[in-house]
Backbone as CSV, one residue per row, in Angstrom:
resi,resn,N_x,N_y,N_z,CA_x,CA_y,CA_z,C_x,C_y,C_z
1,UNK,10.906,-15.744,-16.038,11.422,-14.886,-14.971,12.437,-15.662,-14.136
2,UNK,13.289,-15.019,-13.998,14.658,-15.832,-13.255,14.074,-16.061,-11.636
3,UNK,14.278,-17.396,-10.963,14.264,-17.759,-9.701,14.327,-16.757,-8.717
4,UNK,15.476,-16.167,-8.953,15.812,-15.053,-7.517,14.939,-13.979,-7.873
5,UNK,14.194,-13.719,-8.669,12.695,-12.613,-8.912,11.713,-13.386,-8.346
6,UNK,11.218,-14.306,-7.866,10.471,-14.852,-7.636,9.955,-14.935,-6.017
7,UNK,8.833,-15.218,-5.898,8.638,-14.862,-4.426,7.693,-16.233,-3.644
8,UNK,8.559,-17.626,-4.086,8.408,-18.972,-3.731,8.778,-19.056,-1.846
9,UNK,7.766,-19.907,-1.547,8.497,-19.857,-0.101,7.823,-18.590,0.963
10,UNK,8.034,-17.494,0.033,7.293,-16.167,0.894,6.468,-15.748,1.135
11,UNK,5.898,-15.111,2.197,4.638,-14.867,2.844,4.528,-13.174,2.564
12,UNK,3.448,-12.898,2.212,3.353,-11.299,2.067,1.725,-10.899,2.784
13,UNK,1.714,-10.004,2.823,0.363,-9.156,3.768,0.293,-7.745,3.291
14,UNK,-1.030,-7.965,2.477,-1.281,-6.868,1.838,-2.644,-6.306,2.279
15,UNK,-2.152,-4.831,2.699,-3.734,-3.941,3.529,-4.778,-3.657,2.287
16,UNK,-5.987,-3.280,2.929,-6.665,-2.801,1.569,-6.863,-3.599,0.306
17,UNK,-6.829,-4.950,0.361,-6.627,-5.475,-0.180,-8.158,-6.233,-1.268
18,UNK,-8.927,-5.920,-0.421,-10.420,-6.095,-1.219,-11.000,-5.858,-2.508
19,UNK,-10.460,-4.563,-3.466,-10.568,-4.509,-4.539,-9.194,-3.287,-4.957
20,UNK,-9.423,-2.965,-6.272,-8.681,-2.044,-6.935,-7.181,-2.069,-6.692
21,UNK,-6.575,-1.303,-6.124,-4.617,-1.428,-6.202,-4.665,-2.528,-5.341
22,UNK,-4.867,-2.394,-4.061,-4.632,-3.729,-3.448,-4.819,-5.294,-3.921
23,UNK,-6.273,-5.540,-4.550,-6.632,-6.998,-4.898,-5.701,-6.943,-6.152
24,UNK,-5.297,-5.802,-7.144,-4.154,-5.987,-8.075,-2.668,-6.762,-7.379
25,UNK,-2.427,-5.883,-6.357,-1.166,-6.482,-5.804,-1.101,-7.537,-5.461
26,UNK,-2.221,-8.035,-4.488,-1.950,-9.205,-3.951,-2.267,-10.227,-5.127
27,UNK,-2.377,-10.378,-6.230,-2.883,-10.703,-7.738,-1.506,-11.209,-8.110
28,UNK,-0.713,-10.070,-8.052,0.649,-10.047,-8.976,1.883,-10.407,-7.749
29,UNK,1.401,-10.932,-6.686,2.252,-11.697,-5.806,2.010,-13.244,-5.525
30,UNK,0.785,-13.314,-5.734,0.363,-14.850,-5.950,1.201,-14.796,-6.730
31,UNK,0.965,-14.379,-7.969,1.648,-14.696,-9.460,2.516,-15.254,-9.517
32,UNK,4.121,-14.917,-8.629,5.176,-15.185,-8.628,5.366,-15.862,-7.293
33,UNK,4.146,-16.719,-6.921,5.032,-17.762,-5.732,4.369,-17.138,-4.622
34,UNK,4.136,-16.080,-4.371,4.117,-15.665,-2.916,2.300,-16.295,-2.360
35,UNK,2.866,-16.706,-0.951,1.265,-17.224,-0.374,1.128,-15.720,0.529
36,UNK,-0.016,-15.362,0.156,-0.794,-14.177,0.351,-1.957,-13.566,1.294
37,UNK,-1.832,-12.960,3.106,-3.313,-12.553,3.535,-3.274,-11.419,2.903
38,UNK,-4.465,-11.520,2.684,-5.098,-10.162,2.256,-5.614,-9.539,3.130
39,UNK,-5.957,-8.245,3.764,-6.451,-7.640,4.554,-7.388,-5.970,4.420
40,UNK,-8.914,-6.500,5.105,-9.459,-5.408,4.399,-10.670,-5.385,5.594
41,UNK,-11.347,-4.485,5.305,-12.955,-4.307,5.965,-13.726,-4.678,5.299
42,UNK,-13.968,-4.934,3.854,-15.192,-5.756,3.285,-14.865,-6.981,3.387
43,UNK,-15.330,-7.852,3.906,-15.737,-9.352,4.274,-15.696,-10.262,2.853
44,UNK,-16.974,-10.016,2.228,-17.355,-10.608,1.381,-16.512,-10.626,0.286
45,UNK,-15.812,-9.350,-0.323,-15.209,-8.922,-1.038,-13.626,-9.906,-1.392
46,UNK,-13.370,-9.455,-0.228,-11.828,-9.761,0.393,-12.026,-11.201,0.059
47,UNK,-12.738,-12.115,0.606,-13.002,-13.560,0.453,-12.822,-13.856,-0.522
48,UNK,-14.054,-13.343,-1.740,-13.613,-13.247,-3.332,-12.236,-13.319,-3.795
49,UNK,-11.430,-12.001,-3.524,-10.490,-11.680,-3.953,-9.094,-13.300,-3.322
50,UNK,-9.203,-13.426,-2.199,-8.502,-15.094,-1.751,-9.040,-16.029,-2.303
51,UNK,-10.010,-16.234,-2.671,-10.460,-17.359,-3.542,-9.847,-17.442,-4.667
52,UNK,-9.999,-16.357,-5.197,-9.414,-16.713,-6.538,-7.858,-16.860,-6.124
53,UNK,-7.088,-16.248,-5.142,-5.908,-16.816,-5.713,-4.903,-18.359,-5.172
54,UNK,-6.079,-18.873,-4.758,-6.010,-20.397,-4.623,-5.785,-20.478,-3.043
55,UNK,-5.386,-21.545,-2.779,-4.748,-22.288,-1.419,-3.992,-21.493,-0.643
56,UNK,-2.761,-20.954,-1.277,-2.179,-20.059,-0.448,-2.054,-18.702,0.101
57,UNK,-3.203,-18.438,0.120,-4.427,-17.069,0.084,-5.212,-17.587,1.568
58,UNK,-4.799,-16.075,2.569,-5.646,-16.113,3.540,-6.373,-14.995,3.953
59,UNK,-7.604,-14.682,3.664,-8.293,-13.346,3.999,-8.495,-12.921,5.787
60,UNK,-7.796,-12.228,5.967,-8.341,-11.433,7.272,-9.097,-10.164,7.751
61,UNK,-10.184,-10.396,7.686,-11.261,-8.767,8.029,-10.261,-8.085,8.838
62,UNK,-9.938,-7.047,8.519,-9.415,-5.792,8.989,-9.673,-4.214,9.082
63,UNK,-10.131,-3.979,10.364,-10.073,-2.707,9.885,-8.624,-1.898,10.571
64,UNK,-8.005,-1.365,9.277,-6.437,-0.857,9.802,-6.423,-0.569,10.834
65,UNK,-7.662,1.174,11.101,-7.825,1.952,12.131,-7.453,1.212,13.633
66,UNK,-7.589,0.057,13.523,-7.922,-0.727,15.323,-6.435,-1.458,15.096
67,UNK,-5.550,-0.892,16.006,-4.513,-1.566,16.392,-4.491,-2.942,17.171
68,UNK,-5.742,-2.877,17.569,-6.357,-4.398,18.034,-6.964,-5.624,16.967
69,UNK,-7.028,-4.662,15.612,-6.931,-5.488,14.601,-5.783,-6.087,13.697
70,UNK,-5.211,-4.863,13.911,-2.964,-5.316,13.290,-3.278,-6.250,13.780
71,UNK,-3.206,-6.083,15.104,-2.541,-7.459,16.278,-2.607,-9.227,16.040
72,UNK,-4.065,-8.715,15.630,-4.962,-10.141,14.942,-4.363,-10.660,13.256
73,UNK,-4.303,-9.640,12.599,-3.817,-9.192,11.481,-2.457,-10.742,11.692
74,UNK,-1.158,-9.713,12.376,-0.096,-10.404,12.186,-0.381,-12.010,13.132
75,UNK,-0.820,-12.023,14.065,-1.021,-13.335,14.733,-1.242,-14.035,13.759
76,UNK,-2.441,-14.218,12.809,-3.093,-14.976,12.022,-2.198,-15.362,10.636
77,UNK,-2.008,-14.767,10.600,-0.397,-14.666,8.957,0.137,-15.644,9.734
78,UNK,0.753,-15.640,11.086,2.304,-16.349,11.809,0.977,-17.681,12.339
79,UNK,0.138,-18.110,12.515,-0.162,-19.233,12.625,-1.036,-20.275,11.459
80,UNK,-0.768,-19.536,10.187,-0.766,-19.929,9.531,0.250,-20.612,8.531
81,UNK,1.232,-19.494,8.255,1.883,-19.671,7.118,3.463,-19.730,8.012
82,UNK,3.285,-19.205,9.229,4.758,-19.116,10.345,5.671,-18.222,10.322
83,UNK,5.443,-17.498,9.039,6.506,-16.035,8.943,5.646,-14.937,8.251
84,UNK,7.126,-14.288,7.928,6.393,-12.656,7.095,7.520,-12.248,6.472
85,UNK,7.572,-11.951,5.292,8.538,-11.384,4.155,8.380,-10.297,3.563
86,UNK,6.993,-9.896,3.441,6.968,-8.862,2.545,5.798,-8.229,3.028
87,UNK,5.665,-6.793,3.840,4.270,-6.192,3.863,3.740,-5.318,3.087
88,UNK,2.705,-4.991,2.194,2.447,-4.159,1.616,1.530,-3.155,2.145
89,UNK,1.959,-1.601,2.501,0.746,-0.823,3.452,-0.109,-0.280,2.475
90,UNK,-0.898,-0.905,1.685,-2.371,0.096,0.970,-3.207,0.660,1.206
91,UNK,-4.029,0.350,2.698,-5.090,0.804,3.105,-4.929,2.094,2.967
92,UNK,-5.978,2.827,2.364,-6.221,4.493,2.418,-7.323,5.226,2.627
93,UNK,-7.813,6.342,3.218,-8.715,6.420,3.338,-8.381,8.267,3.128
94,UNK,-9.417,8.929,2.501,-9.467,10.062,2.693,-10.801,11.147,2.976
95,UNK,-10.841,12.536,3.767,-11.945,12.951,3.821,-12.739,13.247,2.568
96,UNK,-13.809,14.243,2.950,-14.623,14.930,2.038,-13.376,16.168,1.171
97,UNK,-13.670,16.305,0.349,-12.587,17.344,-0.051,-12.845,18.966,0.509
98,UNK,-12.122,19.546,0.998,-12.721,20.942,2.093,-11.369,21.190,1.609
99,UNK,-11.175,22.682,2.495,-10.081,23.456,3.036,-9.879,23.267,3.964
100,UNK,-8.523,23.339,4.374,-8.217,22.563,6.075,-8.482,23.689,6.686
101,UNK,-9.484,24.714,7.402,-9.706,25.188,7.861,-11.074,24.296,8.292
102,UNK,-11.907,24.010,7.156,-13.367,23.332,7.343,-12.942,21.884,8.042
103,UNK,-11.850,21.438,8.074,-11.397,19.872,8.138,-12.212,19.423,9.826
104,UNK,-12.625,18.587,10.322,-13.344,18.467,11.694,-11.815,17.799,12.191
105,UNK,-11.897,17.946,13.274,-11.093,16.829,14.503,-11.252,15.185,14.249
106,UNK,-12.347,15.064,14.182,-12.838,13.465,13.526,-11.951,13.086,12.178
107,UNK,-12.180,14.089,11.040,-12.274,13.927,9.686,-10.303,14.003,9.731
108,UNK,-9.430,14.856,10.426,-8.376,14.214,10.560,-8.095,13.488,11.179
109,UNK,-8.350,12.676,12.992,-7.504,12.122,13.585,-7.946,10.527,12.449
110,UNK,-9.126,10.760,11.975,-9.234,9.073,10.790,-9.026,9.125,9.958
111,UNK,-8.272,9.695,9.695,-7.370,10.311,8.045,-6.237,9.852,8.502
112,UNK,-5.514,10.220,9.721,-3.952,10.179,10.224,-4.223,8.090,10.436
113,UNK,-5.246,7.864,11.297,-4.925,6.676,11.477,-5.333,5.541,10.763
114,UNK,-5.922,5.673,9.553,-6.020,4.944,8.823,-4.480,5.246,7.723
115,UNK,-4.036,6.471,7.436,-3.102,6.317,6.208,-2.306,6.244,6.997
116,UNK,-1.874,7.053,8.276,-0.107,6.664,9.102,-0.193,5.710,9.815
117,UNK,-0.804,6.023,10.950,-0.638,4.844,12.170,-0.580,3.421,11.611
118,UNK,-1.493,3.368,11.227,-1.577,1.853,10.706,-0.401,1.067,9.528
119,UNK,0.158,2.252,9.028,1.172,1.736,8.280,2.435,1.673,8.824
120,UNK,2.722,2.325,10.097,3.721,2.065,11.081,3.641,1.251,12.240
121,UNK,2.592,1.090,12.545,2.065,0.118,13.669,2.129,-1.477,12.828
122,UNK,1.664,-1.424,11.894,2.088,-2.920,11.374,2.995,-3.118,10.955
123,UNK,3.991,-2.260,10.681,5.421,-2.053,9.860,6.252,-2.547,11.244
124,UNK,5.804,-2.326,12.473,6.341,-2.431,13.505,5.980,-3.915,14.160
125,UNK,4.765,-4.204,14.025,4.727,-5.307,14.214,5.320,-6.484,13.711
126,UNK,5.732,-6.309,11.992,6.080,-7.152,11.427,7.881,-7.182,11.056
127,UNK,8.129,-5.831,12.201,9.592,-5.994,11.578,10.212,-7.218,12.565
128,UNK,9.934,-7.613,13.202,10.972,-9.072,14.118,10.968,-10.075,13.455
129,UNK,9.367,-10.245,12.538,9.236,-11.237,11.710,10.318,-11.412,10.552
130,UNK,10.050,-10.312,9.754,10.621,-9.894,8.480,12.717,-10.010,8.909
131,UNK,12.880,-9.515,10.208,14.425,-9.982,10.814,14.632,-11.237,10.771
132,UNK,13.312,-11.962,11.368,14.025,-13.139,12.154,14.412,-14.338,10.858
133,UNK,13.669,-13.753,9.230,14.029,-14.310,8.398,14.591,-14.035,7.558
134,UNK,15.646,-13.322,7.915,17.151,-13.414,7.213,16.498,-11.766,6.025
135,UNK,15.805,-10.971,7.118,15.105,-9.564,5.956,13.763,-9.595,4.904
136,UNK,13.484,-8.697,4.485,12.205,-8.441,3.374,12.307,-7.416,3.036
137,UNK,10.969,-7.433,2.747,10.348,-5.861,1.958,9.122,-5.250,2.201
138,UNK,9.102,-4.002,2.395,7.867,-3.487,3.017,7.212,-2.008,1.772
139,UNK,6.525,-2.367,1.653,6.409,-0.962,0.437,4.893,-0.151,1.125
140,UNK,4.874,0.940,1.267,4.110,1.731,1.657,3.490,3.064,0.608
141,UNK,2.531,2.370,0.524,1.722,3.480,-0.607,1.373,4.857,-0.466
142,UNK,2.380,5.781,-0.755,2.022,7.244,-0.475,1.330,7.910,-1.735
143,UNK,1.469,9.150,-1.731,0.286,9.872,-2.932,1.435,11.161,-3.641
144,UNK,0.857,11.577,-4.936,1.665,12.355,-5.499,1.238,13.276,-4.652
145,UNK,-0.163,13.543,-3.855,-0.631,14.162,-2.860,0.276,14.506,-1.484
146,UNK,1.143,13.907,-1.563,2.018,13.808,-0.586,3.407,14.682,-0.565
147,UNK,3.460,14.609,-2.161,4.803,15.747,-2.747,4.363,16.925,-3.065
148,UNK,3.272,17.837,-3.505,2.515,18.557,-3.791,1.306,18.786,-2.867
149,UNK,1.070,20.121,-2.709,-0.334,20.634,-2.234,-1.465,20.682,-3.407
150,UNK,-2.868,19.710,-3.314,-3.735,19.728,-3.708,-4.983,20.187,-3.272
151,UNK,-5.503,21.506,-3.368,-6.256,22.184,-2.761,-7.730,21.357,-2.676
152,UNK,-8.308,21.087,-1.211,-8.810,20.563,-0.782,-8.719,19.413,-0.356
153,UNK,-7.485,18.837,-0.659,-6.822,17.635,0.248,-5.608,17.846,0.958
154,UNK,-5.683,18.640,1.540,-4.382,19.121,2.481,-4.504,18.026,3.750
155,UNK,-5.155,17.084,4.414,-5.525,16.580,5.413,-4.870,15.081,5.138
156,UNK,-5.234,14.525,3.741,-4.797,13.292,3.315,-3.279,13.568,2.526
157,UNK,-3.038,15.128,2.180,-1.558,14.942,1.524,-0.714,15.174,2.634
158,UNK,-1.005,16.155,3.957,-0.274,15.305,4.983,-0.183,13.979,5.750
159,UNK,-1.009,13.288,5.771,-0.792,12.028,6.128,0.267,11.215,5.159
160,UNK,0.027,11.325,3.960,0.804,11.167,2.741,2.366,11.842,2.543
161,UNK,2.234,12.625,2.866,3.720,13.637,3.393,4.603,12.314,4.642
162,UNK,3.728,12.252,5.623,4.212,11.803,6.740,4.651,10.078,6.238
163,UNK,3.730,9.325,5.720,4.119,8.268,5.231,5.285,8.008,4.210
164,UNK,5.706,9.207,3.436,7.031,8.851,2.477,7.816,9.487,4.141
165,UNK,7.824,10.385,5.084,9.096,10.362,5.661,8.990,9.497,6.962
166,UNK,7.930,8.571,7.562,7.828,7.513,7.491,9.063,5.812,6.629
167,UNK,8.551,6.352,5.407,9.197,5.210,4.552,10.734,5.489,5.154
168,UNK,11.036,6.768,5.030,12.737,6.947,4.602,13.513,6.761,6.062
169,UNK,12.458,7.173,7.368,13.058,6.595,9.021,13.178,4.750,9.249
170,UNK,12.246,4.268,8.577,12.462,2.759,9.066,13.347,2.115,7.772
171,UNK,13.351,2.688,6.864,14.499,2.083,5.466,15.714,2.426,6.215
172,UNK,16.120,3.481,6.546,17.472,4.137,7.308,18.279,2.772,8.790
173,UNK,16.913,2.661,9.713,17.011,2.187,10.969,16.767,0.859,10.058
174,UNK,16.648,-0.297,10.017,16.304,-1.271,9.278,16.859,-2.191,8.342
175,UNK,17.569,-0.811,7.634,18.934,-1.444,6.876,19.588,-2.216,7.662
176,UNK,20.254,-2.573,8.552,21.367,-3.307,9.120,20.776,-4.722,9.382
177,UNK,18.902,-5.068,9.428,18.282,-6.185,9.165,17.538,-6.650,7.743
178,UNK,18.691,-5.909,6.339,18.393,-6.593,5.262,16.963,-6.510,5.123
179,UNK,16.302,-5.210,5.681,14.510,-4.714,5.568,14.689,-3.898,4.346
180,UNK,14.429,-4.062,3.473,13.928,-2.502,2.288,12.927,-1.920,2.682
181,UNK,12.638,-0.614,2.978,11.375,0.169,2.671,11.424,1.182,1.640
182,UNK,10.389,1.145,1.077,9.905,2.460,-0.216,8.918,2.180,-0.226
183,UNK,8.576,3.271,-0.739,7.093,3.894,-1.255,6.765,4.590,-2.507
184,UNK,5.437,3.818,-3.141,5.029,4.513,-4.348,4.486,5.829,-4.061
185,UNK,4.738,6.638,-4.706,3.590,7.987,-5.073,2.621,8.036,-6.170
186,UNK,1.867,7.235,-6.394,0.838,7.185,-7.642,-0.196,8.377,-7.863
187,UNK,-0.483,8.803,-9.000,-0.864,10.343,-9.729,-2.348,9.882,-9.512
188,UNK,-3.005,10.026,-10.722,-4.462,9.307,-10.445,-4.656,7.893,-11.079
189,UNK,-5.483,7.274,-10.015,-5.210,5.931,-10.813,-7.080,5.283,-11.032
190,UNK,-7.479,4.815,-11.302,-8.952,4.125,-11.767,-8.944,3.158,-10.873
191,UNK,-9.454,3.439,-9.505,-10.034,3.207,-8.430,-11.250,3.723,-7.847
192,UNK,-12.400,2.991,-7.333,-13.676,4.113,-6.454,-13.103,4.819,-5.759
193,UNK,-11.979,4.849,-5.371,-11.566,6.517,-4.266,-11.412,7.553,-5.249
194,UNK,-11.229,7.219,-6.387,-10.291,8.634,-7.322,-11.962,8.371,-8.436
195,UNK,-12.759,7.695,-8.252,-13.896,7.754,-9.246,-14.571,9.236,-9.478
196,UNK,-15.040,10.022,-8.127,-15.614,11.233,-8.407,-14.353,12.180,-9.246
197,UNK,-13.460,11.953,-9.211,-12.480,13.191,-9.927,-12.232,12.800,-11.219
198,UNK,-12.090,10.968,-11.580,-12.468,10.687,-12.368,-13.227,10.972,-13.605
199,UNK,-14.522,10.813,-13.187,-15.640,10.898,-13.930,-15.615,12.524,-14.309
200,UNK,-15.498,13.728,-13.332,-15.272,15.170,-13.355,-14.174,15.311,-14.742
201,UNK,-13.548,14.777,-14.854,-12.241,14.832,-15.913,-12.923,14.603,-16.964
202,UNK,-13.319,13.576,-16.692,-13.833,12.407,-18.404,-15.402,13.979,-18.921
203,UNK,-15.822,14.429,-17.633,-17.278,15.351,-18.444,-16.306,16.855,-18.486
204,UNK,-15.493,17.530,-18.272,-14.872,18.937,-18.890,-14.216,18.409,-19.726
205,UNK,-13.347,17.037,-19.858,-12.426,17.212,-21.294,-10.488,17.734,-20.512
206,UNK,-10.699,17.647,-19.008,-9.664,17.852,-18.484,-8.494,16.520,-18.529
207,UNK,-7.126,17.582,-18.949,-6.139,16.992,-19.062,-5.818,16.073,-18.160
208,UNK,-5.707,14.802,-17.269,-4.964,14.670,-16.248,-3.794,14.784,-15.713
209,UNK,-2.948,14.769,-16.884,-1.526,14.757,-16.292,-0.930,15.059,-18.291
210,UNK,0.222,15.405,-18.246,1.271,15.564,-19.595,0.859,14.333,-20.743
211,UNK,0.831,12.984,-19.658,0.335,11.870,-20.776,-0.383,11.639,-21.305
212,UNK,-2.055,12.261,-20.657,-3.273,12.442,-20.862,-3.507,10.901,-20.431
213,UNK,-3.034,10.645,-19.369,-3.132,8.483,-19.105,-3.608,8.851,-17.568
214,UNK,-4.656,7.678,-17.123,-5.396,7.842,-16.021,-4.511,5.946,-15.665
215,UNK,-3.519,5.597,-14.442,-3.191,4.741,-14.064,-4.246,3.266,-14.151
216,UNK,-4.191,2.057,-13.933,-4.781,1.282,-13.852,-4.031,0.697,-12.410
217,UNK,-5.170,0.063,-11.841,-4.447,-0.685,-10.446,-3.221,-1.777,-10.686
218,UNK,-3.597,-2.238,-11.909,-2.271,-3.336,-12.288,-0.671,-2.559,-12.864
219,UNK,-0.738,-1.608,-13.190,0.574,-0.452,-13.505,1.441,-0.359,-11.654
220,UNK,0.283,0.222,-10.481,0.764,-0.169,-9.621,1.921,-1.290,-9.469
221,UNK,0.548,-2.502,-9.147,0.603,-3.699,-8.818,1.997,-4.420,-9.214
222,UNK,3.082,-3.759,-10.696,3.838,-4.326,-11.704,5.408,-3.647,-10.328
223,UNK,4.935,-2.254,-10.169,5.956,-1.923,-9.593,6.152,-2.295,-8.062
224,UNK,4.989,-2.703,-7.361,5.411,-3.500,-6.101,6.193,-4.350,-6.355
225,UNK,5.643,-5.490,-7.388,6.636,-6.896,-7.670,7.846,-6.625,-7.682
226,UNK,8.339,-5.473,-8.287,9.709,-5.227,-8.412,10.117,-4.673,-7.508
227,UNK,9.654,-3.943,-6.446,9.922,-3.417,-5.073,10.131,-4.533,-4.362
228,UNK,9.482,-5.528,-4.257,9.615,-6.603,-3.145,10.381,-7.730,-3.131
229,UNK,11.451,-7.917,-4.749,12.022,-8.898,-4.998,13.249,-8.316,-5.293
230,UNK,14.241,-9.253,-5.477,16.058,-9.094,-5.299,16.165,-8.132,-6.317
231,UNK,15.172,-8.311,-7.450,15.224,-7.604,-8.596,15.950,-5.761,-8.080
232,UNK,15.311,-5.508,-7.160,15.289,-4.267,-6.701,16.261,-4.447,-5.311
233,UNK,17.083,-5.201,-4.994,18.132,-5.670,-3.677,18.878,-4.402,-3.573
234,UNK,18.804,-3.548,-4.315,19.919,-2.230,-4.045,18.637,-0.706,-4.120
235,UNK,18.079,-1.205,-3.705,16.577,0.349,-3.636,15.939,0.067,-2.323
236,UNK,16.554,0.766,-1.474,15.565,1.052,-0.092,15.490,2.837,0.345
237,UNK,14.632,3.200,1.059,13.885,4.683,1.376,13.969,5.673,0.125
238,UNK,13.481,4.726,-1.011,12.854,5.496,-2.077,11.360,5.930,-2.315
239,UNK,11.127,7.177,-2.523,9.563,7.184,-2.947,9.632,7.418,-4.595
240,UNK,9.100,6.517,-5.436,8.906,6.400,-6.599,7.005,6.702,-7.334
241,UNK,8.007,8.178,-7.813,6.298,8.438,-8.554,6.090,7.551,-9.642
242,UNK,4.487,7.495,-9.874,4.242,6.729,-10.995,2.894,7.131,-11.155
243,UNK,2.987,8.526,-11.902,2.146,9.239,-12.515,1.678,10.228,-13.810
244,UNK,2.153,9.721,-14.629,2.668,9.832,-16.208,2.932,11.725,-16.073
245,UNK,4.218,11.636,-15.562,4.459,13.163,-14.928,3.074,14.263,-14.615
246,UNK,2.449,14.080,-13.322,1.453,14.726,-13.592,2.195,15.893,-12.008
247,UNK,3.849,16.189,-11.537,3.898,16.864,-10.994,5.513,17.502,-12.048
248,UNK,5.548,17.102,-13.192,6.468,17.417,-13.536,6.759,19.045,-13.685
């Protein structure tokens, strides 16, 4: 892999990072150089997942929801490693599946602030960083849920809605500090969040998508790398599906 693909030198911060797409990503950024916090609410997990990827791996308990946790979040990255290059927003969280009529007040305002707030509140925190070193990359994980109405997730495909037009306001404003933002839209991928619909598929014999292919967290994980490096120096406020056409 050529030098200028490479992510030597750089600091990245990846949410959600404890198992499945996230511990993939932050996996496939070690890979290429990058020293890595990971950030999550399982403790134990998260630890695991920095262990393995050596020395330049720092786990920070996070829970997105608490903007008093960003705070800690970015402090701890900058007195460690002293900068920030690349953020990745994964954390996701979604309700029970209902009709947004049944949806509670609870069951959205922690839907909105775990998938939006928190991916703009740290996007915000970390943009002086990501300036003050000559730009980065920020990739924010939205849902094919987000381009399409999926009946009984209307609550998480707007939050998901809001996060790709999200992506495309701070890629716009941002540009002039050499910031990229985009965002994936991933179909279904083989994660415990997508397990119950999962498993529902695998017992009717249901199609998932045109390809009949259920994502793996590392298919993700392949297209951050290329989101966050020069490789991609001419792609900012893109949302890129990657769901073996399952809205085609």
């Amino acid at each position: 892999m050529s030098t200028e693909y490479r992510l030597d030198g750089k600091v990245a911060i990846v949410t959600g990072a404890n198992r499945g797409i996230g511990a993939a990503i932050a996996r496939e950024l070690a890979g290429i150089g990058a020293s890595v916090v990971v950030a999550a609410r399982g403790s134990e997990a998260l630890e695991e997942v920095a262990r393995s990827l050596g020395d330049r791996a720092l786990a920070v308990r996070t829970n997105v929801a608490s903007v008093e946790d960003l705070d800690r979040l970015v402090a701890a990255t900058l007195e460690r490693f002293g900068g920030i290059d690349v953020l990745v927003n994964n954390a996701g969280t979604a309700p029970p599946g209902k009709q947004i009529y049944n949806v509670t007040l609870d069951e959205w305002q922690a839907t909105l602030d775990v998938n939006l707030r928190s991916a703009w509140y740290l996007s915000k925190l970390c943009h002086p960083h990501l300036k003050q070193r000559g730009g980065g990359a920020i990739v924010n994980l939205a849902s094919t849920s987000g381009l399409h109405h999926d009946i009984g997730l209307g609550v998480y495909g707007i939050s998901k809605a809001a996060v790709v037009m999200l992506t495309t306001v701070c890629a716009k404003e941002w540009a002039r500090d050499s910031i990229r933002v985009n965002a994936l839209a991933p179909g279904l991928v083989r994660t415990e969040l997508a397990k119950p619909l999962i498993e529902y598929i695998d017992s009717h014999g249901v199609k998932p998508n045109p390809m009949n292919l259920i994502g793996e967290p590392e298919d993700i994980a392949r297209l951050v790398r290329f989101l966050v490096t020069d490789e991609s120096r001419l792609i900012t406020g893109d949302v890129i599906r990657i769901d073996a056409g399952e809205i085609i």
